[in-house]
FILUMPA-21119 format. One record per residue (C-alpha): residue number from 1; x, y, z. Coordinates in steps of 0.02 Angstrom, whole numbers, plus 50000, padded with zeros to 5 digits. Example, Ala and Ser with C-alpha at 12.3 -4.5 7.8 and 13.67 -1.06 7.14 Angstrom:
2
+-----+-------+-------+-------+
|   k |    c1 |    c2 |    c3 |
+-----+-------+-------+-------+
|   1 | 50615 | 49775 | 50390 |
|   2 | 50684 | 49947 | 50357 |
+-----+-------+-------+-------+
! end
This chain:
344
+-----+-------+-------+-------+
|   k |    c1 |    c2 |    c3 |
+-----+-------+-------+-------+
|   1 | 49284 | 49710 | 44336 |
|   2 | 49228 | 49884 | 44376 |
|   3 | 49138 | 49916 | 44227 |
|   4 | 49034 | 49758 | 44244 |
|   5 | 48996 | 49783 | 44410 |
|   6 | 48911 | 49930 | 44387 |
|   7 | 48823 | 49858 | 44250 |
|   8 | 48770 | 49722 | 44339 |
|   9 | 48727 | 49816 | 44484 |
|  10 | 48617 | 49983 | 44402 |
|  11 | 48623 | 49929 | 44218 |
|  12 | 48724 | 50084 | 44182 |
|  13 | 48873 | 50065 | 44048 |
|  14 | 49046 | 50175 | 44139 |
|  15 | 49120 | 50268 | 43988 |
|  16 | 49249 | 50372 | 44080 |
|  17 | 49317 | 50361 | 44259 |
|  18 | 49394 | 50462 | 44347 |
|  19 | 49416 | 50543 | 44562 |
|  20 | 49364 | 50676 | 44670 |
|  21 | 49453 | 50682 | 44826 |
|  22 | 49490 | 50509 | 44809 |
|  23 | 49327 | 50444 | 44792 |
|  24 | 49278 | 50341 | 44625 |
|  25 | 49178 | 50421 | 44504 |
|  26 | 49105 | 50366 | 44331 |
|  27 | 49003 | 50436 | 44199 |
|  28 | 48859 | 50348 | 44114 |
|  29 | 48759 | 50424 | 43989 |
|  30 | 48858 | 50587 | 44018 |
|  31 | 48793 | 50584 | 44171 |
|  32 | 48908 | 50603 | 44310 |
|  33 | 48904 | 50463 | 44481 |
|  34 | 49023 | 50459 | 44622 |
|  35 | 49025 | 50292 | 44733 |
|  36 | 49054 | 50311 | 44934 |
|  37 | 49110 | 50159 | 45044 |
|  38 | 48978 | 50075 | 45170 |
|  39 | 49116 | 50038 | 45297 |
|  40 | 49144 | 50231 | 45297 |
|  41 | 48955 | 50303 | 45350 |
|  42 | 48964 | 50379 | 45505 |
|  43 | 48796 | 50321 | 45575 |
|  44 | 48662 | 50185 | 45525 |
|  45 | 48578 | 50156 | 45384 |
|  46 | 48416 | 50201 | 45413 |
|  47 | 48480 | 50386 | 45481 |
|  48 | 48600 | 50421 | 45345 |
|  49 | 48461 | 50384 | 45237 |
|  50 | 48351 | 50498 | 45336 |
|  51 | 48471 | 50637 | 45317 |
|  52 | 48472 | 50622 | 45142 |
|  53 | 48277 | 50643 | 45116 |
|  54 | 48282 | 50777 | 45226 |
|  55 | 48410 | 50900 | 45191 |
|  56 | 48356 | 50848 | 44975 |
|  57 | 48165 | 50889 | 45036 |
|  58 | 48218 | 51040 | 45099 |
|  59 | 48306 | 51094 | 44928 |
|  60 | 48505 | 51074 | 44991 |
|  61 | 48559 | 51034 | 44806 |
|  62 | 48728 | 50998 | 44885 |
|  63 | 48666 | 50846 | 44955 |
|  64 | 48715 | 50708 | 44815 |
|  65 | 48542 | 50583 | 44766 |
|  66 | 48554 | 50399 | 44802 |
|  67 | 48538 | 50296 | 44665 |
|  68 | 48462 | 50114 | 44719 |
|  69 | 48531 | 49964 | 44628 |
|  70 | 48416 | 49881 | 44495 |
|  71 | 48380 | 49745 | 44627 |
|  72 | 48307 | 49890 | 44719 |
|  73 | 48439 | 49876 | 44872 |
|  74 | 48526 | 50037 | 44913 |
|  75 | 48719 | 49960 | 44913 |
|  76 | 48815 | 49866 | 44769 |
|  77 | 48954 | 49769 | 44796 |
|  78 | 49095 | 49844 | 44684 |
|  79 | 49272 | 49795 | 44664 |
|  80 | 49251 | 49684 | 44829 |
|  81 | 49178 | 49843 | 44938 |
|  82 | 48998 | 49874 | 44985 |
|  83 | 48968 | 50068 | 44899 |
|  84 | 48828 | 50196 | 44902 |
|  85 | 48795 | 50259 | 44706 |
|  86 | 48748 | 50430 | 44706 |
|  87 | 48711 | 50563 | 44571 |
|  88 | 48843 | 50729 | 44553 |
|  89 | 48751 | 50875 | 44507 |
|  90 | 48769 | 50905 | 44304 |
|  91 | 48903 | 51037 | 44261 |
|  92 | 48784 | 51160 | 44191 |
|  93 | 48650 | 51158 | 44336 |
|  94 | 48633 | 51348 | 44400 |
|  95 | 48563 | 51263 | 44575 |
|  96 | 48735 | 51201 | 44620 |
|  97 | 48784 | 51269 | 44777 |
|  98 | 48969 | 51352 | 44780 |
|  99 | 49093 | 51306 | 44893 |
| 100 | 49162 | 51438 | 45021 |
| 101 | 49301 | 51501 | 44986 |
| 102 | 49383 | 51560 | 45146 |
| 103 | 49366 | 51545 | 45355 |
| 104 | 49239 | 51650 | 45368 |
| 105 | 49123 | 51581 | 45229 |
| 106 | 49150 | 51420 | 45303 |
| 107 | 49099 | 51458 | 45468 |
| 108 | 48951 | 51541 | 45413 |
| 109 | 48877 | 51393 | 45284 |
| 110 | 48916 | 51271 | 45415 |
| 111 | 48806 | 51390 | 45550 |
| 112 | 48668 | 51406 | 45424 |
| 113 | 48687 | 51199 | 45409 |
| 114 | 48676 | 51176 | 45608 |
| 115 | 48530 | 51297 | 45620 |
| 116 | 48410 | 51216 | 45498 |
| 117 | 48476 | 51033 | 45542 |
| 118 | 48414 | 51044 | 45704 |
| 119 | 48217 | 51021 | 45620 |
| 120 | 48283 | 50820 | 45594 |
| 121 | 48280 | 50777 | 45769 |
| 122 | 48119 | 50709 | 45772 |
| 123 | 48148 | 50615 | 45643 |
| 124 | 48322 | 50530 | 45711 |
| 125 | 48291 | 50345 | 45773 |
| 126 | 48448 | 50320 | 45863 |
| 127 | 48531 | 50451 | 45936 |
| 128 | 48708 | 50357 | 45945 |
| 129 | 48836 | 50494 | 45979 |
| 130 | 48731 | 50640 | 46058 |
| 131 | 48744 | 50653 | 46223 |
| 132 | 48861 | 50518 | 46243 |
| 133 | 49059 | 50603 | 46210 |
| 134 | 49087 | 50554 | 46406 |
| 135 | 49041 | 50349 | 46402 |
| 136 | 49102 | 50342 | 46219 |
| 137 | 49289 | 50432 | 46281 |
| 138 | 49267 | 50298 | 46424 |
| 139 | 49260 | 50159 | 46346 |
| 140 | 49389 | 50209 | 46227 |
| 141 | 49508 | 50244 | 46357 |
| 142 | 49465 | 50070 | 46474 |
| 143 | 49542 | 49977 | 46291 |
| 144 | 49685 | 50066 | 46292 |
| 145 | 49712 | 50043 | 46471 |
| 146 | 49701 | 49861 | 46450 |
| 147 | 49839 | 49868 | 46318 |
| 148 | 49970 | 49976 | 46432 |
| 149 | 49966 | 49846 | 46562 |
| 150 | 49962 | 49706 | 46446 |
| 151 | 50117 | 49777 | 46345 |
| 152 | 50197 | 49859 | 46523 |
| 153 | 50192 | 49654 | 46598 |
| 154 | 50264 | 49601 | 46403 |
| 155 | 50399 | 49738 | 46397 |
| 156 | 50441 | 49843 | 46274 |
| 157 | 50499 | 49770 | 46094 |
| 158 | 50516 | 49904 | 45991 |
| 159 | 50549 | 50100 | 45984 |
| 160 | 50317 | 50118 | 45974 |
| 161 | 50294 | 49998 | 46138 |
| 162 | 50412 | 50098 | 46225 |
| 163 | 50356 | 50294 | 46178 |
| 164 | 50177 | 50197 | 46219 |
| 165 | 50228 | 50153 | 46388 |
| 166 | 50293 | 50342 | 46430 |
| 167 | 50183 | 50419 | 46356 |
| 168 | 50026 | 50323 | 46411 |
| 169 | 50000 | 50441 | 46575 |
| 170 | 50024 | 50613 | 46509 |
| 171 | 49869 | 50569 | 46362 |
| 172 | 49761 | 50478 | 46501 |
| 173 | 49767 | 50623 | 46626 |
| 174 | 49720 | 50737 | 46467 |
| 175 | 49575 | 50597 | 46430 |
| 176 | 49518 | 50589 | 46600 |
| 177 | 49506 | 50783 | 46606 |
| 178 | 49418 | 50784 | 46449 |
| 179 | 49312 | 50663 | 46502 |
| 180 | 49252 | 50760 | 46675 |
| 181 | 49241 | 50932 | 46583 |
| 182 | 49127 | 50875 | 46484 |
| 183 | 49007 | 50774 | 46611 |
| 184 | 49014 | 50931 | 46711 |
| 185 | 48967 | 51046 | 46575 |
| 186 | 48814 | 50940 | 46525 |
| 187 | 48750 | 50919 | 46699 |
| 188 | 48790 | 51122 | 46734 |
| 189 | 48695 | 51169 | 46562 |
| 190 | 48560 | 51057 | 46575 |
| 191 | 48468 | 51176 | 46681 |
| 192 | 48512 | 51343 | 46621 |
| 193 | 48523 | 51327 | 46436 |
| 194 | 48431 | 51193 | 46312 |
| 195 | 48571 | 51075 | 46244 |
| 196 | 48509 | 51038 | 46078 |
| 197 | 48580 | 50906 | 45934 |
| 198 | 48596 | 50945 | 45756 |
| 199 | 48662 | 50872 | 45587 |
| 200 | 48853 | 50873 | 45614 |
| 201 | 48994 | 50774 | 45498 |
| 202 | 49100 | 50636 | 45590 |
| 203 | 49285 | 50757 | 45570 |
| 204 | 49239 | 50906 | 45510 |
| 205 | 49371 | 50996 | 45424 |
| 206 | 49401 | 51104 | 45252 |
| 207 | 49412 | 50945 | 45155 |
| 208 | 49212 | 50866 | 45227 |
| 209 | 49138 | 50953 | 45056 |
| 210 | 49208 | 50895 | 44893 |
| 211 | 49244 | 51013 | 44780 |
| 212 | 49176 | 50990 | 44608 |
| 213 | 49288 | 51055 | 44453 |
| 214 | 49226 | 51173 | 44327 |
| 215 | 49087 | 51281 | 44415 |
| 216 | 49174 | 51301 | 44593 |
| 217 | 49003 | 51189 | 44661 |
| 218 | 49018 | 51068 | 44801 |
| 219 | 48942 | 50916 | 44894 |
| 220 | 48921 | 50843 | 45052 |
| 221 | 48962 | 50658 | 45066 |
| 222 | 48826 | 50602 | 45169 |
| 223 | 48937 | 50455 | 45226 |
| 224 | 49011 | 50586 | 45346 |
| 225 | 48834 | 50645 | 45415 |
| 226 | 48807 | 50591 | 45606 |
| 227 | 48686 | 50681 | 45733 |
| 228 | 48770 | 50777 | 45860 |
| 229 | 48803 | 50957 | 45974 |
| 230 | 48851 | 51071 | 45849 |
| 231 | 49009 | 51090 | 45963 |
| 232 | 49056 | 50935 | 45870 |
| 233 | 49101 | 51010 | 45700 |
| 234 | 49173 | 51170 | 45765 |
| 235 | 49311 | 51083 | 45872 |
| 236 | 49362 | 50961 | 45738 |
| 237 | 49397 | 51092 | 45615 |
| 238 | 49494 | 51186 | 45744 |
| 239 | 49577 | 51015 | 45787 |
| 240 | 49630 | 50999 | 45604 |
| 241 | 49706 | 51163 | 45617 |
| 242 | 49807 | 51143 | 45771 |
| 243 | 49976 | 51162 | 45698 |
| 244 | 49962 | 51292 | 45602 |
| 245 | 49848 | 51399 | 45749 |
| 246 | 49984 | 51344 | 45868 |
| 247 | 50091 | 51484 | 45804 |
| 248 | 50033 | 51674 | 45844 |
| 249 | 50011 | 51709 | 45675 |
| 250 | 49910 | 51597 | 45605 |
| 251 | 49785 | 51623 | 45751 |
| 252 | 49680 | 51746 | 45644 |
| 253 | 49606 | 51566 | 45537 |
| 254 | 49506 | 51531 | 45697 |
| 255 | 49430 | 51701 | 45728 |
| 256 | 49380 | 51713 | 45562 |
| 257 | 49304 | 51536 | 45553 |
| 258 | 49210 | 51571 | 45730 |
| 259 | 49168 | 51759 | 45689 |
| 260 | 49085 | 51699 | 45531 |
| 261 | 48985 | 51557 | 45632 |
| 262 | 48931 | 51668 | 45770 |
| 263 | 48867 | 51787 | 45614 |
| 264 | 48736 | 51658 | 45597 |
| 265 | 48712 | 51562 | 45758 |
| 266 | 48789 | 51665 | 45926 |
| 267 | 48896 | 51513 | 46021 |
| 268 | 48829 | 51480 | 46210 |
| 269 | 48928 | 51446 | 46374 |
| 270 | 48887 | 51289 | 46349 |
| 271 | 48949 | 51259 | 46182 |
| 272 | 49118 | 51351 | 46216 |
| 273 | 49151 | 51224 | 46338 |
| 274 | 49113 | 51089 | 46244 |
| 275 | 49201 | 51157 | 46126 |
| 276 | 49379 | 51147 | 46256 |
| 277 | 49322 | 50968 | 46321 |
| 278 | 49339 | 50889 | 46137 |
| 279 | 49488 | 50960 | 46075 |
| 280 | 49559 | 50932 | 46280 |
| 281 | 49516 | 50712 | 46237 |
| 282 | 49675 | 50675 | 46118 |
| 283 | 49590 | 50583 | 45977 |
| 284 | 49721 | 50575 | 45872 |
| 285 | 49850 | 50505 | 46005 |
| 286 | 49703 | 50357 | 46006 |
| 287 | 49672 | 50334 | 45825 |
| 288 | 49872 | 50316 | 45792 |
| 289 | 49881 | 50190 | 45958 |
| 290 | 49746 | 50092 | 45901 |
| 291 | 49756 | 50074 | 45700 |
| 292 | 49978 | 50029 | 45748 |
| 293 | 49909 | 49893 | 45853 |
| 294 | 49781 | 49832 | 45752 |
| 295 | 49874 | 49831 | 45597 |
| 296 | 49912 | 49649 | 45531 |
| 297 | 50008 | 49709 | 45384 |
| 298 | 50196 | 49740 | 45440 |
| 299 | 50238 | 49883 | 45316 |
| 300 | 50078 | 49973 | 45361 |
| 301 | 50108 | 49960 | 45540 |
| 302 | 50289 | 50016 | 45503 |
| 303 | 50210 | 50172 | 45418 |
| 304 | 50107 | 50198 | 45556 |
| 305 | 50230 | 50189 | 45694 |
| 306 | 50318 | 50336 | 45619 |
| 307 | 50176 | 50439 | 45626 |
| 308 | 50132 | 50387 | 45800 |
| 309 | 50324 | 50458 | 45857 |
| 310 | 50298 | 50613 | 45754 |
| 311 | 50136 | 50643 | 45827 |
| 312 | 50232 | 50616 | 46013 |
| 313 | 50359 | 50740 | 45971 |
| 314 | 50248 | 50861 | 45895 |
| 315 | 50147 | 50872 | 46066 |
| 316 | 50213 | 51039 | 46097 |
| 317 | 50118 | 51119 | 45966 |
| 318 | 49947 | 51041 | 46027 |
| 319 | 49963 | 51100 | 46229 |
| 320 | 50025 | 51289 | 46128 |
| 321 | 49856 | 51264 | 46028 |
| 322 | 49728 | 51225 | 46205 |
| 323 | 49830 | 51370 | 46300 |
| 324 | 49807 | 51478 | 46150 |
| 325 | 49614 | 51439 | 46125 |
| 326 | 49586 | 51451 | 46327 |
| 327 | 49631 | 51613 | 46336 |
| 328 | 49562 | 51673 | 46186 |
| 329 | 49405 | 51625 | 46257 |
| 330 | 49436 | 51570 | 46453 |
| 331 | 49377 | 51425 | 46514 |
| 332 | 49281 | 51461 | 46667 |
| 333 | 49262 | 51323 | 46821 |
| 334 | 49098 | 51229 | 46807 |
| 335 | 49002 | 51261 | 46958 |
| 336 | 49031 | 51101 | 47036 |
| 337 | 49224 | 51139 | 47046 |
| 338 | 49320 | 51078 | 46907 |
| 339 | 49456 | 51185 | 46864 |
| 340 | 49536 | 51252 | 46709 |
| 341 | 49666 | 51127 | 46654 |
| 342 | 49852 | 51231 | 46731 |
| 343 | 49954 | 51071 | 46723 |
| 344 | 49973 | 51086 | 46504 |
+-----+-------+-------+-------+
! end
């Protein structure tokens, strides 16, 4: 089925498959492809395809080409799944950019990345997330509002609906917090400092570039590309890293990864607080909630629910993580009078 779908799709024959970071990948020709799911891009069409041109224009070889289908459309349909085709760089091309190969280097490519990405703003027709963290983390939290009351008139039925019900107020007073640090920041900033959007990923972490084998080379999936503050990337890689960063020792990963930023691109007032108002909303408290009770398949949601009460219990570790970042680099009260967050 695979093979003749991507016959039938670009008139290429697959002689070998095989994965990179769990992605399918064939090669035709000896040329190497890698496919990347519609349902995953981060933003529209019409922008992800605008980020391509531009950051392949501007010679970022790490930026994989799309390869239209012979019918000249620019998804197939593949195994049952809409994909994106695009073109791995050959082994033996010397343009291949490497991948970094520790905090610091990380920090610094993804600086470099922000600094020139901010050129595409013109360019951006919808600007979806920019701007918009505070009505997006509203909305977000009105749904799972509606589902506490509906499940708190239902009662609980099992060991998820209860830890849901307790734990309900302690993530919505973090979310509401969130959401008024960062409302306040914009509308402090606005005046003193320009707030500007750049090319960002939708979860930045050490795992957003794939790693190619043989040369040490990477790419960007630009599935993952959105436009955004640059505050965006740097908070979801510390996010990633909470558990580890939670502990005293590990702490040095962070001010290595920001040191090597700020080498490139000096972080703002503004930015910092950004910064503490994303990793302050609990995403991943939301993401488990929602995918347990949206899940129609019961061993799935069975899967999930386990994660959701390991996540609960390993709360500790996240409130050690803010503390930890807010006095590495305090917090100050936005001149309108919100306050550092004491209650953690």
């Amino acid at each position: 089925m695979f093979e003749r779908n991507i016959y039938d799709s670009y008139r290429l024959y697959s002689e070998k498959r095989f994965k990179l970071d769990g992605y399918e990948c064939f090669e035709a020709g000896g040329v190497p492809y890698i496919l990347f799911p519609k349902d995953e891009s981060a933003s529209n069409e019409a922008d992800m395809l605008t980020f391509i041109s531009f950051l392949r224009e501007a010679g970022d070889v790490s930026v994989p080409e799309l390869i239209q289908t012979a019918q000249g459309t620019n998804t197939s349909l593949i195994e049952g799944s809409e994909m994106y085709l695009c073109q791995l760089p050959l082994p033996n091309q010397t343009r291949a950019q490497p991948l970094p190969i520790d905090e610091r280097g990380i920090g610094e490519h993804l600086a470099s990345w922000h600094h020139f990405g901010r050129q595409i703003q013109p360019r951006v027709r919808q600007q979806e997330l920019f701007g918009q963290w505070g009505p997006i983390w509203t909305t977000r939290l009105e749904q799972l509002e509606n589902w506490y009351e509906e499940l708190y008139m239902q009662g609980p039925r099992t060991a998820v609906d209860e830890t849901f019900l307790t734990t309900y107020p302690y993530f919505m007073g973090l979310s509401e917090n969130a959401i008024q640090y960062v409302t306040d920041t914009t509308l402090d900033g606005a005046g003193s400092e320009s707030i500007e959007g750049t090319l960002c990923h939708r979860r930045f972490s050490e795992r957003a570039w794939i790693q190619l084998s043989g040369n040490g080379s990477m790419i960007k999936p630009p599935t993952a590309f959105v436009f955004d503050h640059p505050a965006r990337d740097l908070a979801e890689w510390l996010r990633g890293r909470r558990s580890q960063l939670s502990r005293s020792t590990q702490w040095s990963q962070a001010t290595d990864f920001l040191e090597g930023y700020q080498r490139y691109q000096p972080l703002s007032s503004t930015s910092w607080r950004l910064m503490f108002a994303r990793l302050l909303y609990p995403v991943h408290y939301f993401e488990l909630v929602e995918d347990y009770y949206r899940c129609q398949i019961p061993i799935d949601q069975q899967k999930l629910g386990q994660t959701f009460l390991q996540l609960v219990e390993q709360e500790k570790e996240n409130e050690i993580f803010l503390h930890r970042f807010a006095d590495v680099r305090p917090m100050p009260n936005t001149p309108t009078g919100f306050p550092r967050v004491d209650w953690l």
